[in-house]
C-alpha positions in Angstrom: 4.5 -5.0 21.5 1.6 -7.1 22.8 2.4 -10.7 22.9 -1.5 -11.2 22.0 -0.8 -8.4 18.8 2.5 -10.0 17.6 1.0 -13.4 17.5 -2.2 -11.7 15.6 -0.1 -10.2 12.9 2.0 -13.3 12.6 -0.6 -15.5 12.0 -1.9 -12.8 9.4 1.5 -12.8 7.4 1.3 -16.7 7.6 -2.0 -16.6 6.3 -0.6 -14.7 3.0 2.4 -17.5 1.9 -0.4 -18.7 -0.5 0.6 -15.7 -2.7 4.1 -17.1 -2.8 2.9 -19.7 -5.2 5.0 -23.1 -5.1 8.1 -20.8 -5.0 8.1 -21.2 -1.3 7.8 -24.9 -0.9 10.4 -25.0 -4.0 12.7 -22.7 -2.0 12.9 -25.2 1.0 12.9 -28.0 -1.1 16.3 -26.8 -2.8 17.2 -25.5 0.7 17.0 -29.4 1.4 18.9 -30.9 -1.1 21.7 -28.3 -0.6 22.1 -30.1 3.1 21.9 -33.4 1.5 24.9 -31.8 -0.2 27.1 -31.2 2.2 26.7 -33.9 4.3 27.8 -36.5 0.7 30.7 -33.4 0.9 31.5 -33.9 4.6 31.4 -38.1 4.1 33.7 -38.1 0.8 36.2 -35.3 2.7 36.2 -37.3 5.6 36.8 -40.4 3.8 39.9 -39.0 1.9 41.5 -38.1 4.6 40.9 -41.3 6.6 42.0 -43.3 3.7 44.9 -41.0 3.0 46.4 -40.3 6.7 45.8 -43.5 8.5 45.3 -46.6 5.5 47.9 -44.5 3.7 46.3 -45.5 0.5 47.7 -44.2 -2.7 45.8 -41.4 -4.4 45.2 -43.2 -7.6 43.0 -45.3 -5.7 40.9 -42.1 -4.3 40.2 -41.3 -8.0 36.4 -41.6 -7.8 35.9 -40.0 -4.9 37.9 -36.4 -6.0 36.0 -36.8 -9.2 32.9 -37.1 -6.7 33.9 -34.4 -4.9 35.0 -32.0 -8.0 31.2 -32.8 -9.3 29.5 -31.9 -6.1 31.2 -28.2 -6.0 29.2 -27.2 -9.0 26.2 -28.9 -8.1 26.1 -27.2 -4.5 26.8 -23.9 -6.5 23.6 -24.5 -8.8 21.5 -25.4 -5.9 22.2 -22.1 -4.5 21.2 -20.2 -7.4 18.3 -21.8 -7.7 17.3 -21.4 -4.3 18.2 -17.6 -4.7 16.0 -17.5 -7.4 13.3 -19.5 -5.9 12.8 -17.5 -2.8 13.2 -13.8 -4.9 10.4 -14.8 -6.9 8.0 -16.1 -3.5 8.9 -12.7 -2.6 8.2 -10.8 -5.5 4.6 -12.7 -5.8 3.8 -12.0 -2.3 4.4 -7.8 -2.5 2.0 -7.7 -6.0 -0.5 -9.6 -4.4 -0.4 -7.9 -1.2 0.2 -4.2 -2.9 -2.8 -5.0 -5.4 -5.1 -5.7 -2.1 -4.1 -2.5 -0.6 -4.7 -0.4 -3.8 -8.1 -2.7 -4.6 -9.2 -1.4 -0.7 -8.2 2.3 -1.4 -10.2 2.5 -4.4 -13.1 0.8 -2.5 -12.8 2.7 0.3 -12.8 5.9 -1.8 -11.2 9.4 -1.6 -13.0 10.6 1.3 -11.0 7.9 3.9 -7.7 8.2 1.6 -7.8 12.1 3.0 -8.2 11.3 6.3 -4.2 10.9 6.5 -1.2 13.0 4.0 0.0 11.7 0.8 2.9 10.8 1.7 1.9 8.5 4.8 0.2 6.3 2.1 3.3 6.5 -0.1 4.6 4.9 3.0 2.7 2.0 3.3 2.0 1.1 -0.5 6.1 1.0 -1.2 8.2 1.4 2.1 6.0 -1.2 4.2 5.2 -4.0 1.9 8.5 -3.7 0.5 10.1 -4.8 3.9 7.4 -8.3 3.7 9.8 -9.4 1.2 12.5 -11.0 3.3 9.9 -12.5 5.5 8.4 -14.3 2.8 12.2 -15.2 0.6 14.2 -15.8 3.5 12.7 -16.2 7.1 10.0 -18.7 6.3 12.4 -21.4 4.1 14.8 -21.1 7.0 12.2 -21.7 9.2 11.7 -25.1 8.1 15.5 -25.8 7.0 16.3 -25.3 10.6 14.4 -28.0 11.6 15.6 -30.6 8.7 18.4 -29.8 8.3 20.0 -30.6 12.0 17.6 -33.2 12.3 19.1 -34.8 9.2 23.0 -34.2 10.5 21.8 -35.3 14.0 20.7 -38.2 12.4 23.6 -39.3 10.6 26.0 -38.1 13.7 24.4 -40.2 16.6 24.9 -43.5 15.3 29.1 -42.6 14.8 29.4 -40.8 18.1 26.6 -40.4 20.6 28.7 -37.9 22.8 28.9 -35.5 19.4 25.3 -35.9 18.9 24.6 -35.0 22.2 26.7 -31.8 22.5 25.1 -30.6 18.9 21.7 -31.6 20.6 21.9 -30.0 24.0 23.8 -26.8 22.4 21.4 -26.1 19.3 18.5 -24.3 21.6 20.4 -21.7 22.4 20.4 -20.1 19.3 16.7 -20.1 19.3 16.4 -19.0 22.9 18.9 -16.1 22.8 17.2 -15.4 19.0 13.4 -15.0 20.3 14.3 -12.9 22.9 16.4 -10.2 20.7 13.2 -11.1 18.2 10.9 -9.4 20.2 12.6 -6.3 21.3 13.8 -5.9 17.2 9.3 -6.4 16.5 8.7 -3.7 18.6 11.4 -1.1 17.7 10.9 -2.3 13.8 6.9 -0.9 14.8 7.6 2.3 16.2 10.0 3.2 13.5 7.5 2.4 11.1 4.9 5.0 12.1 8.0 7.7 13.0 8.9 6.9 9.1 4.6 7.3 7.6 4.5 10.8 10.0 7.9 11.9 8.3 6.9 11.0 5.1 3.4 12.8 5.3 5.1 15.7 7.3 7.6 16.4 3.9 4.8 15.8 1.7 2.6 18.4 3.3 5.3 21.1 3.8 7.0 20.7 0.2 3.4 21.1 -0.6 3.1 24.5 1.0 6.6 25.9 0.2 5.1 28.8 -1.1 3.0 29.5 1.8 5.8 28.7 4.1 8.1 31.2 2.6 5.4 34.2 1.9 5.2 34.0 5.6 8.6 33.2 6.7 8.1 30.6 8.3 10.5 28.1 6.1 13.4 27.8 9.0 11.0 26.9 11.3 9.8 24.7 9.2 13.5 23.5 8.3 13.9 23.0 12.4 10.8 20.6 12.5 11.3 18.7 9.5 15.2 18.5 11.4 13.5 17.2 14.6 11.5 14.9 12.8 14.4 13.2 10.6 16.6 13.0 13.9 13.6 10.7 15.6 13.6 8.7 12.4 17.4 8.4 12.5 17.6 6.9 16.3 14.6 5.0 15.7 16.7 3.5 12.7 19.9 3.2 14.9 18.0 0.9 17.8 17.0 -1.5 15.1 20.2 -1.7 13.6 21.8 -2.4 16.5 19.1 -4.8 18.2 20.1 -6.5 14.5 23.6 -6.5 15.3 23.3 -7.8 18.9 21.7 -10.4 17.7 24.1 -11.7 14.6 27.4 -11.1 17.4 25.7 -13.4 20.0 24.5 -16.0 17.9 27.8 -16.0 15.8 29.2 -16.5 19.5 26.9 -19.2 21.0 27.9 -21.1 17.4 31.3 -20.6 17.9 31.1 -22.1 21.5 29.5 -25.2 21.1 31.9 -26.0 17.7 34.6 -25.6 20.1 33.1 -27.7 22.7 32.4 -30.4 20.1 36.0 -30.0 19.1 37.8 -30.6 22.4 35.8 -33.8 22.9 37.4 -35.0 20.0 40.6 -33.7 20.4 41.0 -35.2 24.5 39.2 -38.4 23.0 42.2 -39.3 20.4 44.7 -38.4 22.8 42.6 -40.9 24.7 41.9 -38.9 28.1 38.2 -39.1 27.2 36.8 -42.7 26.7 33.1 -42.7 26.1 30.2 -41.9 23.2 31.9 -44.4 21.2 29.4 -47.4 21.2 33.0 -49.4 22.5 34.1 -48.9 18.8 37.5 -47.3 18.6 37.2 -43.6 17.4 38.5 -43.1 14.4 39.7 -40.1 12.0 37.1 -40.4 9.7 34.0 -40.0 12.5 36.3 -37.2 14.0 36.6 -35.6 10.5 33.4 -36.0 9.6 31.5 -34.7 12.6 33.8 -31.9 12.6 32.8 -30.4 9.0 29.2 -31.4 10.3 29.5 -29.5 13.0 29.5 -25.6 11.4 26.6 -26.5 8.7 24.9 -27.6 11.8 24.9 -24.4 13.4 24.5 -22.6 10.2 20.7 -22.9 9.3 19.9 -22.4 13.2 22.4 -18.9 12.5 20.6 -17.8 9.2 17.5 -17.7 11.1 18.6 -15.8 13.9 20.2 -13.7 11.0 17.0 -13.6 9.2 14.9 -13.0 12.7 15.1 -9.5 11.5 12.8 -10.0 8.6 10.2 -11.3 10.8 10.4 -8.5 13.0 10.5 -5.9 10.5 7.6 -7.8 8.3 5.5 -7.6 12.0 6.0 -4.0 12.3 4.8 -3.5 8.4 2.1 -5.7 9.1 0.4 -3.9 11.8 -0.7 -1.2 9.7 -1.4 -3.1 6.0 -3.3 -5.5 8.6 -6.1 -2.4 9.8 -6.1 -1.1 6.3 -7.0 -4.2 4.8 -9.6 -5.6 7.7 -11.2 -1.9 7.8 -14.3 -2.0 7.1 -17.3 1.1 6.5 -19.8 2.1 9.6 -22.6 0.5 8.3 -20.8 0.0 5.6 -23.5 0.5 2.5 -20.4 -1.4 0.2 -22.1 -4.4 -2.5 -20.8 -6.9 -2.6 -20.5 -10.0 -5.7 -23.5 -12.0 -4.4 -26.1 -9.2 -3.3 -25.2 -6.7 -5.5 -27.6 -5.6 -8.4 -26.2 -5.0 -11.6 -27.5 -0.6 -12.9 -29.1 -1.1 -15.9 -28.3 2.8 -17.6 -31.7 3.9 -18.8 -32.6 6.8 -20.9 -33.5 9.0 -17.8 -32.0 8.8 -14.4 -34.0 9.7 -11.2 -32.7 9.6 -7.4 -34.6 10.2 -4.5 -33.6 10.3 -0.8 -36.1 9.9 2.2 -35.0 10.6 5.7 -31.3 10.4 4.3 -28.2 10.3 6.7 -24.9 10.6 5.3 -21.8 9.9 7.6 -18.3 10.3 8.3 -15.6 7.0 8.0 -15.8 7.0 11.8 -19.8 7.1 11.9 -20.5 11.1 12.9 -23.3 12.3 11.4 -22.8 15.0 8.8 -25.9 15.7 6.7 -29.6 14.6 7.8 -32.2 13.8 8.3 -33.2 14.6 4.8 -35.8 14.3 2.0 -35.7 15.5 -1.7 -36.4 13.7 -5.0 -34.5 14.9 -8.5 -36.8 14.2 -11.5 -35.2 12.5 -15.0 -33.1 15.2 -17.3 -33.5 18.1 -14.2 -30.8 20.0 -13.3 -30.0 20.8 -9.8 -28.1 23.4 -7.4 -27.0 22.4 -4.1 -26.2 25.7 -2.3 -25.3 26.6 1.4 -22.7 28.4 3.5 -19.5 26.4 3.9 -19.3 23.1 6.0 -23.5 22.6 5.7 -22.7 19.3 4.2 -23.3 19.9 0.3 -19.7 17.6 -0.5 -20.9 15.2 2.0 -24.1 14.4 -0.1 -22.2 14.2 -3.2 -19.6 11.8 -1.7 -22.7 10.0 -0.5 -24.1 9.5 -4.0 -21.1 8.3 -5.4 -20.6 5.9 -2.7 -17.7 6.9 -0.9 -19.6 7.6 2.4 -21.6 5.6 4.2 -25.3 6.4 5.1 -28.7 5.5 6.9 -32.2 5.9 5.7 -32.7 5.6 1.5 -31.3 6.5 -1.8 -33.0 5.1 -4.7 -31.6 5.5 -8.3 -34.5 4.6 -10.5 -36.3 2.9 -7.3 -33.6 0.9 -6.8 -31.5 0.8 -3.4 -28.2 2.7 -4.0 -26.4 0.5 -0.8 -27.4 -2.9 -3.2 -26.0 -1.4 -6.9 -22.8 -2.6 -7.9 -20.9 0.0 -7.1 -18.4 -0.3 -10.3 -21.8 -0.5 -12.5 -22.8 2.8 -11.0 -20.1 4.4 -11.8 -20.3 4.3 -15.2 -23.2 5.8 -15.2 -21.7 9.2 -13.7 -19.1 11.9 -14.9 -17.7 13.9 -12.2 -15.7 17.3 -11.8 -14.1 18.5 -8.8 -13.0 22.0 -7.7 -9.5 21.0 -8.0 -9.2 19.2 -11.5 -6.7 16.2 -11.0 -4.6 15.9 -14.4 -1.7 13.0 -14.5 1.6 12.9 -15.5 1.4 12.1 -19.3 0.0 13.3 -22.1 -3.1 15.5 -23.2 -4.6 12.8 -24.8 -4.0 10.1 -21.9 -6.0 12.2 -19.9 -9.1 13.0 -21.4 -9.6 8.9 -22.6 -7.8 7.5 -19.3 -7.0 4.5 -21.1 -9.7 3.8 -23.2 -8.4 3.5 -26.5 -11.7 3.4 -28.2 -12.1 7.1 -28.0 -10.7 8.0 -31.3 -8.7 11.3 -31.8 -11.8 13.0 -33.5 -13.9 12.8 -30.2 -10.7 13.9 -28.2 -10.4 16.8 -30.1 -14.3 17.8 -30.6 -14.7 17.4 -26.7 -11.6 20.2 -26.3 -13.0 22.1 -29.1 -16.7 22.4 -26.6 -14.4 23.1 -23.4 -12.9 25.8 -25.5 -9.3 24.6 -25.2 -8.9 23.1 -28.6 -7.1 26.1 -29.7 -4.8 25.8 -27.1 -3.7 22.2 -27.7 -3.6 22.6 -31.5 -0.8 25.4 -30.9 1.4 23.1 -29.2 4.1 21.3 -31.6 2.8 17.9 -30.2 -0.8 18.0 -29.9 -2.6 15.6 -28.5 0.7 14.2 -27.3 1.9 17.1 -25.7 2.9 16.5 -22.1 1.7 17.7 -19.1 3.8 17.3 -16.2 3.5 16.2 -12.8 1.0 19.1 -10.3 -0.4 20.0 -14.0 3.1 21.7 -14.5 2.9 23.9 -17.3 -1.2 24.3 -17.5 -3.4 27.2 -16.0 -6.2 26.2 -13.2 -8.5 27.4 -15.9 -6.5 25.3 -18.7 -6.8 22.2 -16.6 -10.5 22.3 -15.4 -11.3 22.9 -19.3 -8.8 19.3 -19.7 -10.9 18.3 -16.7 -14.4 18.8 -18.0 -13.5 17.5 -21.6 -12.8 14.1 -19.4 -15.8 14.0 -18.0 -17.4 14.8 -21.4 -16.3 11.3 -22.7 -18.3 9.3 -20.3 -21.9 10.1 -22.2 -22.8 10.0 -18.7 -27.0 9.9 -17.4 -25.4 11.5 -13.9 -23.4 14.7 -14.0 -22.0 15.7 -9.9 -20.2 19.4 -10.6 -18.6 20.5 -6.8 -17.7 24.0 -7.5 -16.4 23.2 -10.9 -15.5 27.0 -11.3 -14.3 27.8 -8.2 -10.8 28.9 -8.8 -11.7 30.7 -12.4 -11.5 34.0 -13.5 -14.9 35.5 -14.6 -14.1 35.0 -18.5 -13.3 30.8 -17.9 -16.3 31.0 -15.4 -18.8 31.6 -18.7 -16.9 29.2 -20.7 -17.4 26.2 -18.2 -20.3 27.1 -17.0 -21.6 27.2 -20.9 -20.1 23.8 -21.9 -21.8 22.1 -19.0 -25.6 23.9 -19.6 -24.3 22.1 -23.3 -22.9 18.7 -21.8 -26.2 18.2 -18.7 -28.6 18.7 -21.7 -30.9 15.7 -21.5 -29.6 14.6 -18.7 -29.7 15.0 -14.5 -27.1 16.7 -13.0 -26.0 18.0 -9.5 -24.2 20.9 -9.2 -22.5 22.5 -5.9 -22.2 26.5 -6.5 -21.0 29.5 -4.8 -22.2 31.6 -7.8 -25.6 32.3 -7.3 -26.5 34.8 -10.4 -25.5 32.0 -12.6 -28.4 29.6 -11.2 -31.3 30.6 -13.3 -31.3 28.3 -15.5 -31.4 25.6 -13.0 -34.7 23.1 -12.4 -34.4 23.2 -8.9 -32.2 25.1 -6.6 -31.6 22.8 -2.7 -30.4 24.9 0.2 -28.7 23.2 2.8 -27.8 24.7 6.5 -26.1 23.0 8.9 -26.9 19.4 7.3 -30.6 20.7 6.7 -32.8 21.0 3.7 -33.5 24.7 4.8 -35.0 25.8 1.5 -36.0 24.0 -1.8 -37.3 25.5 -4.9 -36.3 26.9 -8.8 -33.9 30.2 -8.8 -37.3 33.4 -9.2 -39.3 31.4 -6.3 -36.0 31.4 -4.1 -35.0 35.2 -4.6 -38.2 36.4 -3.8 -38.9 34.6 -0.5 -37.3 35.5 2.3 -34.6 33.0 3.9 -31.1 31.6 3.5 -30.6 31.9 -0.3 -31.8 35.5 -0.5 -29.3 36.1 2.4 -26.7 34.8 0.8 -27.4 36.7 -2.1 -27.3 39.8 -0.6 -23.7 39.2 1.1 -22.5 38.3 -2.4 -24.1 41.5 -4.0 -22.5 42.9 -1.5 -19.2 41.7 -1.5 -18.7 42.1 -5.3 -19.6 45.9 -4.8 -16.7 46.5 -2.2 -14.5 44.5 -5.0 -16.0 46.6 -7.4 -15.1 50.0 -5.0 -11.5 48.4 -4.5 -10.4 47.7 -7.9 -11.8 51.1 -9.0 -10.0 53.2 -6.2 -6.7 51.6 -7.1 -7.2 52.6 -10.3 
């Protein structure tokens, strides 16, 4: 990794500790008194034996300090609990604020960017990724600081017994650190690229579990198997080389730890045999300093350890970071987004207008997809948008309800759509898709998506103008009766009638239909199609269609080509003038004939 990118994204986790609350700064505080611990430990050890094995004083006269000692064992217990504790919770702050901002910039970043990559990619980075900023927030941080108190403290209380000892801990401790950082950066880098190995496996399942039907109809599930195989394998060395970059670096620390112990203790064990005669301040050495330093010596070592064990975490919470880090910073192409100072607030009027001049609605990465264009859509008129696929008919929709950017103007009721608050707006529209998107849970959930104000009586006269009441009522549960995850258990038709009774409950001024009847046979078709002439009464709507014949009705029919206004007018003036809708008229005349021909000839 990029020494200027690592710094970048550690300076960004940094910047989120705030989250953590005063859980952090209580986590190294405990850290700190459990330090202050063991060095009263180390002095009341060290003092019983030196009492015991050269004053030869009886035990009885030892009393307080083993009650001393006895005390501090359940103290030093407690303190690590606490600190447990203290550091889960920093931890458990930091991934809900951080997974709250990543959900708060999907929704405000809309569907349209949320498509640009699989399902399971973002499944990726809204558990797997800021579940691994835990540690760096519980573990590697505290120990950041506790390895710099907490041998500063020992070095402290060792260099005025023994300036030789303090010396060896002093000259030995950087190369924990040294040997760490270097490991470090290798285990930020492999942490990285595992990362993104794991979001294109997770997107690559999703995608083909997806289309297991597909796969199988055309025989391609081994080959399929083989990939998914190929991908896993990647994933699993990518896995390997972190574990064992983590490994490396524990064994060598453990070892560089173990070394300068045993350095520290031959110096003491030549000095009271008396063959080394210096670091003593010309005091005689005596068990107790030797005793004392000696049980020093290991807690030492051990913060300076538990961050090189914990280096991991910083690693693995840089590699997360990369990608939470551009998700979060991204930001629109001319990004049309309000915002809480120049946003105006919609007021929702009795009639709702919109009109575009020289409109251009883009793409996420700022191609242009529809426009120039110019239209205006009157209060309570109702409106076709037709075209031959990819002319850019979704694209205007998305446009108006503001999940792609644009140039030029949009005015709702004369007003700017780029400067309404964007939440405000949104009231003020019901939308239905092609592909109705029903949740895990039941009927009723669904249609009043959490608002509890919509009483049981409105549920059920909503399903009753959808034509789906009878349905529901049949079921032993009702209103409660589940639907499962992928609308398990429903009909495409049964769940675009669920869909439209939704959108129903809005009392919207704004109804946006793409294809609402898309995937419907012909008898569902006249059922939707009549609920929504019913719903859109007294109201503007916007409807994308592929079924022409069913347009009469419409105010004003909009033919787009090629993101071009190729034709505008109501459905009689349209037919009879020569252009793109009568062409496309034709091809579906004809196409229902040669349906027509088929179905009769294999009958």
């Amino acid at each position: 990794m990029d020494i200027p990118l690592e710094k970048q994204l550690t300076k960004w986790l940094k910047q989120q500790k705030k989250a953590c609350g005063f859980f952090l700064n209580l986590t190294v505080t405990l850290g700190l008194l459990t330090g202050l611990s063991l060095l009263v430990q180390a002095y009341l050890i060290a003092s019983i034996v030196h009492d015991i094995v050269i004053l030869e004083l009886p035990r009885q006269a030892l009393n307080n300090e083993f009650i001393a000692l006895l005390c501090l064992i359940p103290v030093r217990a407690l303190l690590a609990f606490a600190r447990e504790r203290a550091s889960f919770e920093a931890g458990k702050r930091l991934r809900l604020h951080i997974r709250k901002l990543v959900l708060d910039k999907l929704s405000e970043l809309g569907p349209a960017y949320i498509k640009g990559k699989p399902a399971g990619s973002w499944a990726t980075i809204v558990l797997e990724q800021i579940e691994d900023l835990h540690d760096f927030y519980a573990r590697y941080l505290p120990q950041m600081l506790l390895a710099g108190f907490i041998p500063l403290t020992i070095l402290i209380a060792v260099f005025p017994l023994n300036w030789a000892a303090g010396l060896i801990l002093l000259t030995t401790a950087p190369l924990i650190p040294i040997f760490m950082i270097l490991v470090g950066k290798g285990a930020a880098d492999a942490n990285r690229k595992n990362f993104k190995v794991l979001t294109q496996l997770s997107g690559h399942f999703m995608d083909r579990l997806k289309g297991l039907k597909t796969l199988k109809l055309f025989n391609q599930g081994e080959t399929e198997l083989n990939n998914i195989e190929s991908a896993s394998e990647s994933f699993r060395a990518g896995t390997m080389a972190v574990l064992r970059l983590a490994f490396l670096s524990s064994a060598v620390l453990e070892f560089f730890a173990a070394i300068s112990i045993a350095v520290l203790a031959v110096y003491f064990g030549f000095s009271f045999l008396g063959e080394l005669n210096f670091g003593d301040y010309g005091e005689p050495l005596t068990l107790f300093i030797g005793v004392f330093v000696l049980m020093l010596a290991p807690e030492f070592y051990q913060p300076l350890r538990d961050m090189g064990t914990h280096y991991h975490a910083k690693a693995q919470a840089i590699g997360a970071a990369e990608a939470l880090k551009e998700l979060l910073d991204y930001q629109l192409p001319n990004q049309q987004q309000s915002n809480a100072t120049a946003a105006h607030s919609f007021k929702q009027d009795q009639t709702l207008t919109l009109q575009a001049k020289d409109l251009c609605v883009q793409s996420l990465d700022g191609t242009l997809l529809v426009g120039p264009i110019s239209f205006s859509i009157a209060g309570n008129e109702d409106v076709a948008l037709v075209g031959p696929s990819g002319s850019g008919k979704t694209s205007l929709l998305n446009a108006v309800l503001g999940f792609l950017p644009y140039q030029g103007s949009l005015l709702i009721n004369g007003v700017e759509l780029s400067s309404i608050d964007k939440a405000q707006w949104r009231k003020n529209l019901a939308w239905l898709g092609q592909d109705p998107q029903l949740f895990y849970g039941t009927v009723r959930e669904n249609i009043n998506m959490g608002d509890n104000s919509i009483s049981d009586q409105a549920i059920q006269s909503y399903l009753q103008q959808v034509a789906i009441w009878d349905f529901i009522k049949q079921k032993p549960l009702g209103l409660e009766h589940p639907i499962g995850e992928q609308m398990a258990g429903l009909s495409v038709g049964q769940a675009q009638r669920i869909a439209l009774a939704r959108a129903l409950t809005k009392n919207a001024q704004l109804f946006l239909l793409d294809e609402p009847t898309a995937s419907l046979d012909q008898d569902s078709e006249t059922v939707i199609f009549s609920a929504i002439q019913q719903a859109t009464q007294g109201v503007t709507s916007i409807m994308i269609s592929h079924r022409l014949d069913q347009l009469q009705q419409m105010h004003k029919i909009i033919v787009l080509d090629k993101g071009q206004i190729v034709q505008q007018g109501d459905f009689q003036t349209l037919n009879k003038t020569p252009g793109l809708f009568n062409d496309m008229q034709q091809d579906m005349s004809n196409l229902d004939r040669a349906i027509s021909m088929t179905s009769q000839a294999e009958l």
